[in-house]
CHARMM-style PDB file with segment names, atoms N, HN, CA, C and O in Angstrom:
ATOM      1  N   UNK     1      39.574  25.443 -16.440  1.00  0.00      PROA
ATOM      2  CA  UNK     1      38.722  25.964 -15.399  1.00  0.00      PROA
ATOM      3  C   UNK     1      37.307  26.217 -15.926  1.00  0.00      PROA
ATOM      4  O   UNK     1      36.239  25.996 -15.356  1.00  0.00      PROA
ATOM      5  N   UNK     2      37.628  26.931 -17.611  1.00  0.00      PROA
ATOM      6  HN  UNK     2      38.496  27.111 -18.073  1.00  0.00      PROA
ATOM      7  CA  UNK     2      35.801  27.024 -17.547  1.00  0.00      PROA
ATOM      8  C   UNK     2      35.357  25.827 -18.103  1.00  0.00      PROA
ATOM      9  O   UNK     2      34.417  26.183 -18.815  1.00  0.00      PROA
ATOM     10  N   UNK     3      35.481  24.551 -18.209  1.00  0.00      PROA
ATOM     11  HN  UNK     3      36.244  24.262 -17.632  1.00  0.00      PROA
ATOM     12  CA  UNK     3      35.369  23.348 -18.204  1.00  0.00      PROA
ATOM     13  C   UNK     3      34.480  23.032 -16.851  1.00  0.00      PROA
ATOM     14  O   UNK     3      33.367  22.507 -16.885  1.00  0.00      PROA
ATOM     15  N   UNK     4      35.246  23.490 -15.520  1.00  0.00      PROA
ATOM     16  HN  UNK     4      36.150  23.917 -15.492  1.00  0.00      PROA
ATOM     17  CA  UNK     4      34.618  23.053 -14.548  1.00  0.00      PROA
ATOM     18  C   UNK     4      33.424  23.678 -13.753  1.00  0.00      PROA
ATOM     19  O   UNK     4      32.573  23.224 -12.987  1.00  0.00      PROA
ATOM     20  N   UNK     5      33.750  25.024 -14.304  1.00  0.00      PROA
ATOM     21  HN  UNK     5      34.441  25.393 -14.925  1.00  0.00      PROA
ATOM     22  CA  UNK     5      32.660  26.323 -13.777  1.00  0.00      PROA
ATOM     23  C   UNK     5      30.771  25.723 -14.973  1.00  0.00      PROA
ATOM     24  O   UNK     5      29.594  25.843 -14.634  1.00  0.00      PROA
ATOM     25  N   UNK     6      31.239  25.271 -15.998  1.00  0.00      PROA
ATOM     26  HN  UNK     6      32.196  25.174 -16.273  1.00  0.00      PROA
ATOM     27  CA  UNK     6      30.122  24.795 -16.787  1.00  0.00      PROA
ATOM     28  C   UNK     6      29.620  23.517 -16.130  1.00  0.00      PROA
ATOM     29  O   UNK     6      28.409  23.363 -16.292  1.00  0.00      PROA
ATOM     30  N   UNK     7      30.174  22.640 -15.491  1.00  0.00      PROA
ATOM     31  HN  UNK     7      31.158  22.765 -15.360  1.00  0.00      PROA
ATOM     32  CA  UNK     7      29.722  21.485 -15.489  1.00  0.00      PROA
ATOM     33  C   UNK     7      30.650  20.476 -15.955  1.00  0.00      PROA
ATOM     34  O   UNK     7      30.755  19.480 -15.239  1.00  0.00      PROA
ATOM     35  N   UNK     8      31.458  20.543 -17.187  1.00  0.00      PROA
ATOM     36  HN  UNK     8      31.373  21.351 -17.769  1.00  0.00      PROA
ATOM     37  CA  UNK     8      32.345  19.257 -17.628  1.00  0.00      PROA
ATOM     38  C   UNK     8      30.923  18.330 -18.404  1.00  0.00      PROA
ATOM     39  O   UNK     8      30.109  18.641 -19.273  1.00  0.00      PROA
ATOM     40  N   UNK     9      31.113  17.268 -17.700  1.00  0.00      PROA
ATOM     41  HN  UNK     9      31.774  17.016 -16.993  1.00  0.00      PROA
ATOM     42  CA  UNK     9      31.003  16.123 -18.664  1.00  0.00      PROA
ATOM     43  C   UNK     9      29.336  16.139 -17.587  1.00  0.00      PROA
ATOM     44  O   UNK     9      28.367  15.493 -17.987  1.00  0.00      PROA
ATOM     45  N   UNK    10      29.273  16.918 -16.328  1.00  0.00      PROA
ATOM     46  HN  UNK    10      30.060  17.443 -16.003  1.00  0.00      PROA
ATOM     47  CA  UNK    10      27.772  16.259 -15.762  1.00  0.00      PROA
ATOM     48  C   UNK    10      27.076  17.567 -15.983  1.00  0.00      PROA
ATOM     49  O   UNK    10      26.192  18.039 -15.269  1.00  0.00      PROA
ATOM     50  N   UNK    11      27.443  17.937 -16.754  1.00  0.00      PROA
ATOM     51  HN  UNK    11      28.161  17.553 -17.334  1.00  0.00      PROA
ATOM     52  CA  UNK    11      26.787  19.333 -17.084  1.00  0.00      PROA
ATOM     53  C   UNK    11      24.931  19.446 -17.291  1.00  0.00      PROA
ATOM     54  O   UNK    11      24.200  20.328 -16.842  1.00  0.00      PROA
ATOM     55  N   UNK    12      24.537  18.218 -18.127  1.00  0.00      PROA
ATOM     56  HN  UNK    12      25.132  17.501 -18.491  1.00  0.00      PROA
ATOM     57  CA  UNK    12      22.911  18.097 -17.894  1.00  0.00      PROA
ATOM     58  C   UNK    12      22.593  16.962 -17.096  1.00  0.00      PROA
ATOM     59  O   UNK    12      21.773  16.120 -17.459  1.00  0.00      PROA
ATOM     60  N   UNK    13      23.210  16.912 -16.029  1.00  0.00      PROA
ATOM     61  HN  UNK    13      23.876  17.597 -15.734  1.00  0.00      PROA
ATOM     62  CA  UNK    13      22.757  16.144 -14.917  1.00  0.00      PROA
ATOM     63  C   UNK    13      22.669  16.874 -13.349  1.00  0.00      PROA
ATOM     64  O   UNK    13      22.341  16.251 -12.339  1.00  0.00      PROA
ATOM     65  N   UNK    14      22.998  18.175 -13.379  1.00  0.00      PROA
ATOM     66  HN  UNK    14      23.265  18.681 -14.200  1.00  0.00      PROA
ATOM     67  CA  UNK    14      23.540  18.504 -12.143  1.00  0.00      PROA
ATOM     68  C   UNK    14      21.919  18.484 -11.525  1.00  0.00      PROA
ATOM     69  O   UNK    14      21.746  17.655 -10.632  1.00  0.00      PROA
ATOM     70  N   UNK    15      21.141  19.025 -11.778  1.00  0.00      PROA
ATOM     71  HN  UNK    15      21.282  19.699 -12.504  1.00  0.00      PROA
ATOM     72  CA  UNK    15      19.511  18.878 -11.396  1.00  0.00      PROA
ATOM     73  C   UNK    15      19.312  17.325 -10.822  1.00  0.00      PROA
ATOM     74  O   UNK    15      19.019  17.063  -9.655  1.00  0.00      PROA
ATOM     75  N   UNK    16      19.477  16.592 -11.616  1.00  0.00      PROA
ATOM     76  HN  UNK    16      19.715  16.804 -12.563  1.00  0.00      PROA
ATOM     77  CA  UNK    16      19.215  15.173 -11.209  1.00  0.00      PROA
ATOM     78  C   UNK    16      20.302  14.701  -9.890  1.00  0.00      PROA
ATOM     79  O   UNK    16      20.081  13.956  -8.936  1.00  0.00      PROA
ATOM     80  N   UNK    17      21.456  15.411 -10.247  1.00  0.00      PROA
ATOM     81  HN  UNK    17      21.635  16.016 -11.022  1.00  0.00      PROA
ATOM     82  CA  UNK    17      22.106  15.047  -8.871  1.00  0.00      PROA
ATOM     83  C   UNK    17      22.040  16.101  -7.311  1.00  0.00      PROA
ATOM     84  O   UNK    17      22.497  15.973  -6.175  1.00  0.00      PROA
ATOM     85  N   UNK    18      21.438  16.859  -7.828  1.00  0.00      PROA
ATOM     86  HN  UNK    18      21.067  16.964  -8.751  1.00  0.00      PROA
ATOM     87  CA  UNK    18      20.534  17.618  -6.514  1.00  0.00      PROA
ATOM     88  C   UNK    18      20.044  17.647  -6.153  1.00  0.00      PROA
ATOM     89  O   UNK    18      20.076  18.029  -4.983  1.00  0.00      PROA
ATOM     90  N   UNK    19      18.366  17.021  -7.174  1.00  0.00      PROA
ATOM     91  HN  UNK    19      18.340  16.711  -8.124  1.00  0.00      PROA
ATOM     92  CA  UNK    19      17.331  16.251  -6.583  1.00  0.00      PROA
ATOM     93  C   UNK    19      17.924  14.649  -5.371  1.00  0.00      PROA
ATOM     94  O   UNK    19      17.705  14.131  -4.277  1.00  0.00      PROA
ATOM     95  N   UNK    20      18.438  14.568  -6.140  1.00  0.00      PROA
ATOM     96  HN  UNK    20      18.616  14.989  -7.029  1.00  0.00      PROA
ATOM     97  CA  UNK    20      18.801  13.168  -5.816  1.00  0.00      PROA
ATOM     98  C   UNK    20      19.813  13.413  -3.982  1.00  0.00      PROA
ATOM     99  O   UNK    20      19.756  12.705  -2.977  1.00  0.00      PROA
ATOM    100  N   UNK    21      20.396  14.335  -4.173  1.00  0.00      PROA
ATOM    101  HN  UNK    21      20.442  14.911  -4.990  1.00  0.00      PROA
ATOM    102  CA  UNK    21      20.849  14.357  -2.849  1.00  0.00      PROA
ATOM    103  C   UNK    21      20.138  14.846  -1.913  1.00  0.00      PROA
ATOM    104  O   UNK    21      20.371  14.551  -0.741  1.00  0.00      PROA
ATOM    105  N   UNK    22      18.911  15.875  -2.346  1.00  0.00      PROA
ATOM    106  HN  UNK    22      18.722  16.114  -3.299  1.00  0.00      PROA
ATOM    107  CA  UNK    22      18.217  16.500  -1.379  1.00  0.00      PROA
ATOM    108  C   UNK    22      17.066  15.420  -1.294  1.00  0.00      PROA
ATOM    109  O   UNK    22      16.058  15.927  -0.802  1.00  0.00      PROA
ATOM    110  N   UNK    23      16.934  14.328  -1.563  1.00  0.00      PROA
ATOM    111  HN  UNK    23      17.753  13.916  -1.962  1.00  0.00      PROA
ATOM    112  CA  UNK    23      16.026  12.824  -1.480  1.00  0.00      PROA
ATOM    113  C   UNK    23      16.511  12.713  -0.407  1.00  0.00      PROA
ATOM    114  O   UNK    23      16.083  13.115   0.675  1.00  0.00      PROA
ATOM    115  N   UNK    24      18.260  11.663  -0.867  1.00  0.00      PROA
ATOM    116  HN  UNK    24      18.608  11.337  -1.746  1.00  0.00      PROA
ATOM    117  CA  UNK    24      18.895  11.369   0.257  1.00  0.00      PROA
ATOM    118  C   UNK    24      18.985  12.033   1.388  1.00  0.00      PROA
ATOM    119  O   UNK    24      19.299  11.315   2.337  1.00  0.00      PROA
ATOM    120  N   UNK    25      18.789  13.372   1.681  1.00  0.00      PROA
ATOM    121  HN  UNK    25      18.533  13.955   0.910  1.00  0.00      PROA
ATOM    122  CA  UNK    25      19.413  13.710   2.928  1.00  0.00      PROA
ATOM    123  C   UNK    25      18.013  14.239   3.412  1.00  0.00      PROA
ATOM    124  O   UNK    25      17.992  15.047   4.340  1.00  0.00      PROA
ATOM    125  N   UNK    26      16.704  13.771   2.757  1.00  0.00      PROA
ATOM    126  HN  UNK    26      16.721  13.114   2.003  1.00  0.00      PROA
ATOM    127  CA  UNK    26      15.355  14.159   3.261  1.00  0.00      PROA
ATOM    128  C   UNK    26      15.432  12.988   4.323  1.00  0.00      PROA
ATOM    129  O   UNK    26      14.963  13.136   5.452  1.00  0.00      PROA
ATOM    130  N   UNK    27      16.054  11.803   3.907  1.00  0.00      PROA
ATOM    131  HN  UNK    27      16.436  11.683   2.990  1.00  0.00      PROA
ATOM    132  CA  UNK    27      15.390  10.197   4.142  1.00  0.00      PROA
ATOM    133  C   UNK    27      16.131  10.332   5.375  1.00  0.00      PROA
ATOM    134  O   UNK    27      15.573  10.270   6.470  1.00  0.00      PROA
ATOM    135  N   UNK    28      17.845  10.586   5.175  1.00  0.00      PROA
ATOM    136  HN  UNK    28      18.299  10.637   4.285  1.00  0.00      PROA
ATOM    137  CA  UNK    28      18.856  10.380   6.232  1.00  0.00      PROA
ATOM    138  C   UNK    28      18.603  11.367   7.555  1.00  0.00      PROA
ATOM    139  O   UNK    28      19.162  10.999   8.588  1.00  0.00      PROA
ATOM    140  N   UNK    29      17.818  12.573   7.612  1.00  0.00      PROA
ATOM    141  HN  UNK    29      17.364  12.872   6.773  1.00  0.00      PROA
ATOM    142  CA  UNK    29      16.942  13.335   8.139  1.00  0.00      PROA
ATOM    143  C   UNK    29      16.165  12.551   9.006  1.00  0.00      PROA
ATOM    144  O   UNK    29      16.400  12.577  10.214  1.00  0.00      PROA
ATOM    145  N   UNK    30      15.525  12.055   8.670  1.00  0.00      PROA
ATOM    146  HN  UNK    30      15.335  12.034   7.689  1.00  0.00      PROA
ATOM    147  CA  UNK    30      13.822  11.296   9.262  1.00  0.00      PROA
ATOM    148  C   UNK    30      14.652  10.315   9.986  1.00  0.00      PROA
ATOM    149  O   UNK    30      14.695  10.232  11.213  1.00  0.00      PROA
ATOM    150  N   UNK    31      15.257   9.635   9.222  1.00  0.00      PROA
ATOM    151  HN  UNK    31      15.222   9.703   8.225  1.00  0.00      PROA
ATOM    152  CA  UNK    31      16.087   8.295   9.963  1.00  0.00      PROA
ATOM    153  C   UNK    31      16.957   8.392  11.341  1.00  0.00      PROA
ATOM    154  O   UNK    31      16.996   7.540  12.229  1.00  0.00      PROA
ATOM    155  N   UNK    32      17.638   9.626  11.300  1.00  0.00      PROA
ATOM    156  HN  UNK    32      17.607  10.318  10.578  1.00  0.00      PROA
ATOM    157  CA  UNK    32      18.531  10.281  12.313  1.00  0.00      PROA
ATOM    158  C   UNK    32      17.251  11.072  13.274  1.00  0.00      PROA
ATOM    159  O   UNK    32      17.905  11.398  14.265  1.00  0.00      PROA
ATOM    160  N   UNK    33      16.186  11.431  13.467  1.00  0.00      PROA
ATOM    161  HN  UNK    33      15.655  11.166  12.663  1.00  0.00      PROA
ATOM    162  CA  UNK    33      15.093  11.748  13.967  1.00  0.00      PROA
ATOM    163  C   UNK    33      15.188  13.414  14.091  1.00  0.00      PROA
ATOM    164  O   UNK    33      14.669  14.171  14.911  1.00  0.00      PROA
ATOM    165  N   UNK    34      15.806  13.604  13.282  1.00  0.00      PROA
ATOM    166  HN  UNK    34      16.228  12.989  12.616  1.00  0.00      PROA
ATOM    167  CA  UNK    34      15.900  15.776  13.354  1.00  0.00      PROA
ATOM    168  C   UNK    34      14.299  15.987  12.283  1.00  0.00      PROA
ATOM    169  O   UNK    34      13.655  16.972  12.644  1.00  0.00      PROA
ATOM    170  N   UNK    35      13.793  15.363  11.337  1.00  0.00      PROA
ATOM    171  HN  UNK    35      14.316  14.563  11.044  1.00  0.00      PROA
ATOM    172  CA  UNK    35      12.655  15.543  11.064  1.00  0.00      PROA
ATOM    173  C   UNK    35      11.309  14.584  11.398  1.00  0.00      PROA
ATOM    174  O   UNK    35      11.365  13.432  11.829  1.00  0.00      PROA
ATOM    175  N   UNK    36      10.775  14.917  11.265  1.00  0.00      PROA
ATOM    176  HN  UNK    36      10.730  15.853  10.915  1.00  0.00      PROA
ATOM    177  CA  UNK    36       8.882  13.948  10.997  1.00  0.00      PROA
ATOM    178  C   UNK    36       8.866  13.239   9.644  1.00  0.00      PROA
ATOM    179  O   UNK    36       9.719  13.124   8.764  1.00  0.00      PROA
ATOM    180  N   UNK    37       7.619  12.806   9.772  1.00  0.00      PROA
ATOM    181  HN  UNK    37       6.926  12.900  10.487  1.00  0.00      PROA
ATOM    182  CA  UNK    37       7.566  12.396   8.399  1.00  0.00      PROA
ATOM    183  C   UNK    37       7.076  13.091   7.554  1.00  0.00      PROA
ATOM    184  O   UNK    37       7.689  13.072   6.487  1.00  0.00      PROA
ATOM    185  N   UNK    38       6.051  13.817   7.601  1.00  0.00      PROA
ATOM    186  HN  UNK    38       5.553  13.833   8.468  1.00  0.00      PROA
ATOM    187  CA  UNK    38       5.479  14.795   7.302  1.00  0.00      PROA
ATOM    188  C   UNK    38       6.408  15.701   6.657  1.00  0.00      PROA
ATOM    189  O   UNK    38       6.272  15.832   5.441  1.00  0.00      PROA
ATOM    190  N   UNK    39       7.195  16.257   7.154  1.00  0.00      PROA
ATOM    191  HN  UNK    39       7.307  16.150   8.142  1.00  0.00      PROA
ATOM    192  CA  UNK    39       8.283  17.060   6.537  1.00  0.00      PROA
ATOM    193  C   UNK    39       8.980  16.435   5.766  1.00  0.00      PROA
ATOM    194  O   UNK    39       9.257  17.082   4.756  1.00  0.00      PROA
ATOM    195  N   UNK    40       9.628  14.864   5.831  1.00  0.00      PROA
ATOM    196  HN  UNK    40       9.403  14.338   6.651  1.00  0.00      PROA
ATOM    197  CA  UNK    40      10.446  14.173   5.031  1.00  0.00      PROA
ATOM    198  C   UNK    40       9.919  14.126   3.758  1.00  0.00      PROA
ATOM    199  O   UNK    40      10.607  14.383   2.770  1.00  0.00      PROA
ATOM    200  N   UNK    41       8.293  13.698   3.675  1.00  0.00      PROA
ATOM    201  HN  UNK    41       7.734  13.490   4.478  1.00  0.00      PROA
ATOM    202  CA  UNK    41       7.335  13.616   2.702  1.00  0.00      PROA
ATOM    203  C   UNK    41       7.660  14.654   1.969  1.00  0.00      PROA
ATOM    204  O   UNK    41       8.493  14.471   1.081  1.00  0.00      PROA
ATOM    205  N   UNK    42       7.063  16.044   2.165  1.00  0.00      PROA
ATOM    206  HN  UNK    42       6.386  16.193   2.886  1.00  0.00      PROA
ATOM    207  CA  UNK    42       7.136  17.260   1.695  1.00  0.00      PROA
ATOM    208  C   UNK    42       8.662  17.865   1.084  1.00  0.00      PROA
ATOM    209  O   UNK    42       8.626  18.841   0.334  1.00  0.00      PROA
ATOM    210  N   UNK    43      10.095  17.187   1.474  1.00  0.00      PROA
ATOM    211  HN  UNK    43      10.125  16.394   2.084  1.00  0.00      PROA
ATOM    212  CA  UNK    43      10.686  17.573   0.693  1.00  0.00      PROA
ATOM    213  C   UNK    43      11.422  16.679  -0.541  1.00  0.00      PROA
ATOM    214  O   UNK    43      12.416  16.868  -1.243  1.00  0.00      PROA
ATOM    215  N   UNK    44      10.387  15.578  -0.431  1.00  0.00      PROA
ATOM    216  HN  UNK    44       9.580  15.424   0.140  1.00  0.00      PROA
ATOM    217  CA  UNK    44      10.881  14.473  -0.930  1.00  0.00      PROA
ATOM    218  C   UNK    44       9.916  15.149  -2.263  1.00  0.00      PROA
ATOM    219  O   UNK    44      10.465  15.872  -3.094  1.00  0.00      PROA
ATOM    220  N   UNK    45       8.212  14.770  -2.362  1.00  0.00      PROA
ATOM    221  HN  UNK    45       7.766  14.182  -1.687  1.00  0.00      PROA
ATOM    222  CA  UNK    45       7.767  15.784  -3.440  1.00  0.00      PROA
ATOM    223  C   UNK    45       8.315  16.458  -3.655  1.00  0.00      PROA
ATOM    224  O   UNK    45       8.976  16.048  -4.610  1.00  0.00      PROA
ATOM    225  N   UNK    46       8.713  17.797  -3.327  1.00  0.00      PROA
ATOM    226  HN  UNK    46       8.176  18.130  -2.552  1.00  0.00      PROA
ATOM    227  CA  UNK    46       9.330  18.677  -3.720  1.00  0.00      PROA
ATOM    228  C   UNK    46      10.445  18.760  -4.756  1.00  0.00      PROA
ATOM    229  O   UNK    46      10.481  19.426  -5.791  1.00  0.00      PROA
ATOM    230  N   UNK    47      11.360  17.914  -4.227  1.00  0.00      PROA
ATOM    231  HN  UNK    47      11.331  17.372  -3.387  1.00  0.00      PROA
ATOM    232  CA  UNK    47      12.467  17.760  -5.362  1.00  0.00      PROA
ATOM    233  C   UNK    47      12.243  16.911  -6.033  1.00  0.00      PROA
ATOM    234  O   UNK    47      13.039  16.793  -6.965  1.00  0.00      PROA
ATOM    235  N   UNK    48      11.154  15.934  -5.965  1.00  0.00      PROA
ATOM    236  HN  UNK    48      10.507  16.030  -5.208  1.00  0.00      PROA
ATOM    237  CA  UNK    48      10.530  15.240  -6.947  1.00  0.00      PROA
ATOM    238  C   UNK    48      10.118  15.811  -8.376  1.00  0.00      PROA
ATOM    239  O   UNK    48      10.427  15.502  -9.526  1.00  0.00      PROA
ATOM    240  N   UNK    49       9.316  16.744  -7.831  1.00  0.00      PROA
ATOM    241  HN  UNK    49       9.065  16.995  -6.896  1.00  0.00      PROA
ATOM    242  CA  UNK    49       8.607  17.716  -8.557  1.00  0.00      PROA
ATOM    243  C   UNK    49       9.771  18.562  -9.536  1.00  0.00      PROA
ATOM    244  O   UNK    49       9.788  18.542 -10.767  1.00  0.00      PROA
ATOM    245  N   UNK    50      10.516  19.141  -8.840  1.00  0.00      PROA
ATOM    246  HN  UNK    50      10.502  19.158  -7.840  1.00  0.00      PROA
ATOM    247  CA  UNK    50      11.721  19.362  -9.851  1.00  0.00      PROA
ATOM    248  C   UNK    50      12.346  18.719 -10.648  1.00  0.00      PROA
ATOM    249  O   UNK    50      12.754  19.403 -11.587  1.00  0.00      PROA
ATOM    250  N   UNK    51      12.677  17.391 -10.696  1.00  0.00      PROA
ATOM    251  HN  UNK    51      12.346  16.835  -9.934  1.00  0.00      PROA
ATOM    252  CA  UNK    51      13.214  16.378 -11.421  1.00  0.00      PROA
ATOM    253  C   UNK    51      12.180  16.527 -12.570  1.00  0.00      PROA
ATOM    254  O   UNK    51      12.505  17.075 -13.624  1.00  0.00      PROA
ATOM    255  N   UNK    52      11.259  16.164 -12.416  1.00  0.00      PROA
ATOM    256  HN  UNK    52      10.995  15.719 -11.561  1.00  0.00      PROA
ATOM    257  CA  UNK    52      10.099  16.214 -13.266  1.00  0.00      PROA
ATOM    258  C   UNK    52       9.778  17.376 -14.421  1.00  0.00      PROA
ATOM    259  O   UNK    52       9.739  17.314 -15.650  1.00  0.00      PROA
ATOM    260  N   UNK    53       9.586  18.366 -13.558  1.00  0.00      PROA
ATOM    261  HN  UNK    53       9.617  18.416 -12.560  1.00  0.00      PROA
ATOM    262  CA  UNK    53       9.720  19.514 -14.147  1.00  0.00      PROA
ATOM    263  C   UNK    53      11.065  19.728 -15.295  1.00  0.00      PROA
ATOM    264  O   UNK    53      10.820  20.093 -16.445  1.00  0.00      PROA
ATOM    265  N   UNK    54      12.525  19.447 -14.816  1.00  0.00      PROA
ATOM    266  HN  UNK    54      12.723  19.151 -13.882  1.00  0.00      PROA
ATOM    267  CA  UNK    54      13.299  19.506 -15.596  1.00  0.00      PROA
ATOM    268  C   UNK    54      13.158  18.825 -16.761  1.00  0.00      PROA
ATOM    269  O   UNK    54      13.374  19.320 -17.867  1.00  0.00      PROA
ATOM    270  N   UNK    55      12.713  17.415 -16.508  1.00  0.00      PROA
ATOM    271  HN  UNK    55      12.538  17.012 -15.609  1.00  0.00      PROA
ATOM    272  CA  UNK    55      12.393  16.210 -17.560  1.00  0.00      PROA
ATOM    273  C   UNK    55      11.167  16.469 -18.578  1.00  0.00      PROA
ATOM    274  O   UNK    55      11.001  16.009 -19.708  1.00  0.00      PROA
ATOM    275  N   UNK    56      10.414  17.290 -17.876  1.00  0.00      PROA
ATOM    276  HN  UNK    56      10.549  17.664 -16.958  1.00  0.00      PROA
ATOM    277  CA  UNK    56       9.253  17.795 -18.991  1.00  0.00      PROA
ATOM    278  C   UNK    56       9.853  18.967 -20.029  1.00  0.00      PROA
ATOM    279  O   UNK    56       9.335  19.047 -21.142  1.00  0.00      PROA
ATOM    280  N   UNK    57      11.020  19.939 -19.643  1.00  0.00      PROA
ATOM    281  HN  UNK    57      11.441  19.874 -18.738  1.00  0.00      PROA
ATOM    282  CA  UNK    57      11.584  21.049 -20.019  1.00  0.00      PROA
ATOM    283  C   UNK    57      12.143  20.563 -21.276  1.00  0.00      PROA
ATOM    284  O   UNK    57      11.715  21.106 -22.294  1.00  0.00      PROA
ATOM    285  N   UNK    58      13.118  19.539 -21.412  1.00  0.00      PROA
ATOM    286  HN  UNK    58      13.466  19.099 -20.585  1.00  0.00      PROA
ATOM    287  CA  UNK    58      13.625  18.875 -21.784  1.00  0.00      PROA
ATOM    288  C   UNK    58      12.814  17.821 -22.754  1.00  0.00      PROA
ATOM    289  O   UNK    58      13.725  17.262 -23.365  1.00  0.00      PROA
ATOM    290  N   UNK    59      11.938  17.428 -23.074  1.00  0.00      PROA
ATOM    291  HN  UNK    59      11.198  17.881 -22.577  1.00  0.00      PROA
ATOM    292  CA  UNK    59      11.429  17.081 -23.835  1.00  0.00      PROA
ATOM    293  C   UNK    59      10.667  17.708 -25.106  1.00  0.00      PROA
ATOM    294  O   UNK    59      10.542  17.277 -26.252  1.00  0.00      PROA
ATOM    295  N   UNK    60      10.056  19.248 -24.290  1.00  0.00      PROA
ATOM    296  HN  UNK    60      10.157  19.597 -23.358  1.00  0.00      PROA
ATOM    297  CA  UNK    60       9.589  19.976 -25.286  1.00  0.00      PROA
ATOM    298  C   UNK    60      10.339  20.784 -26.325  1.00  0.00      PROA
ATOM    299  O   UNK    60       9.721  21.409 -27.187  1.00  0.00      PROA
ATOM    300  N   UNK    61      11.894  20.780 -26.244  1.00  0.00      PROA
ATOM    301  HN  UNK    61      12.396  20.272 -25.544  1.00  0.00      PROA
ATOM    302  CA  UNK    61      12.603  21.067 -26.859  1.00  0.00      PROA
ATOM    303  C   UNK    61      13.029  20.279 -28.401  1.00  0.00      PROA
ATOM    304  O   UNK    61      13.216  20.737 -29.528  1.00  0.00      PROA
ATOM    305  N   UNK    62      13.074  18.851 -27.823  1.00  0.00      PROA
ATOM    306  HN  UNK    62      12.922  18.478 -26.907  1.00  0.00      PROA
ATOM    307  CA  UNK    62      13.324  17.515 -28.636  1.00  0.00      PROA
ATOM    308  C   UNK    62      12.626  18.145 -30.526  1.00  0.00      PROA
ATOM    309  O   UNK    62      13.185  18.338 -31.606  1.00  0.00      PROA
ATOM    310  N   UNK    63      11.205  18.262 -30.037  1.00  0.00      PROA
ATOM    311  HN  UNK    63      10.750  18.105 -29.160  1.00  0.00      PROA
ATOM    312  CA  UNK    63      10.022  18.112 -31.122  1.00  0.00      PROA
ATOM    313  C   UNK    63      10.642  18.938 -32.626  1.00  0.00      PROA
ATOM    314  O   UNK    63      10.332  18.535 -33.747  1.00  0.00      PROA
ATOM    315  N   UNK    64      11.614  20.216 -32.372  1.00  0.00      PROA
ATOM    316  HN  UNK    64      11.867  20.543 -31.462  1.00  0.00      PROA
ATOM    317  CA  UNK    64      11.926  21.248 -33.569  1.00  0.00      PROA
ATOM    318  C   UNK    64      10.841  21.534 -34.030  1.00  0.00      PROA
ATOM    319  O   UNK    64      10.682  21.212 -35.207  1.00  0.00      PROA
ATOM    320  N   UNK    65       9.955  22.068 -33.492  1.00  0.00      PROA
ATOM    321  HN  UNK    65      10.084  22.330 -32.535  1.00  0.00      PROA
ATOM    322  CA  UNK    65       8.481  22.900 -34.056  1.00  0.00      PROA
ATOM    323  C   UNK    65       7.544  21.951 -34.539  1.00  0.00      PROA
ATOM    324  O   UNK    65       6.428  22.318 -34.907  1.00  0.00      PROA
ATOM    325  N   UNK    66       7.982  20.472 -34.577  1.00  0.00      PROA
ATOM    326  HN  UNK    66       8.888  20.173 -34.278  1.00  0.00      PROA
ATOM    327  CA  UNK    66       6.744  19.483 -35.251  1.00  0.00      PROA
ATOM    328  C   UNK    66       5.759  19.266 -33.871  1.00  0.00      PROA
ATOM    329  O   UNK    66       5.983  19.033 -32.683  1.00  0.00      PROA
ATOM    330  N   UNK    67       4.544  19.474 -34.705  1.00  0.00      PROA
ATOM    331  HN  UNK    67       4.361  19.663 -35.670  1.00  0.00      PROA
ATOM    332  CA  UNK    67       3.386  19.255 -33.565  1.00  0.00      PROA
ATOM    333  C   UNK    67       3.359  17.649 -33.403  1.00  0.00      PROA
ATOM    334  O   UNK    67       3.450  16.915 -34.387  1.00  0.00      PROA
ATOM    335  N   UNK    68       3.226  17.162 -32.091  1.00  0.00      PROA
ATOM    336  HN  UNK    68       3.152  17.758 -31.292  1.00  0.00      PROA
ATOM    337  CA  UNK    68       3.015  15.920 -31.883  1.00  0.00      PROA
ATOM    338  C   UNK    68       2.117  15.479 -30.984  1.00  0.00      PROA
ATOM    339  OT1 UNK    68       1.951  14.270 -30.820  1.00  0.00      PROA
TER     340      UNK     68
END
């Protein structure tokens, strides 16, 4: 169980797969006509922006104190 409460095996992916669904269901949104585009836009950045953010987090760790 605490295998599954951590994550398991998608444990440093769960960000990427949340971004990734809140994409999908920005797009499937607009397409089904419950949003604009305008709004689709805005939450599409958005979790864009998080992906990103995580991916920058994640890199500055890599270095072990060497300046680069």
């Amino acid at each position: 169980m605490r295998k599954f409460l951590r994550g398991g095996q998608l444990s440093g992916y769960r960000t990427y797969i949340i971004s990734a669904t809140g994409i999908l269901s920005a797009v499937a949104a607009y397409l089904v006509g419950d949003t604009d585009l305008f709004t689709m836009c805005q939450a599409i950045f958005t979790l864009g922006g998080i992906y990103f953010l995580r991916r920058s987090n994640e890199n500055k760790g890599n270095n072990n104190g060497k300046n680069s």
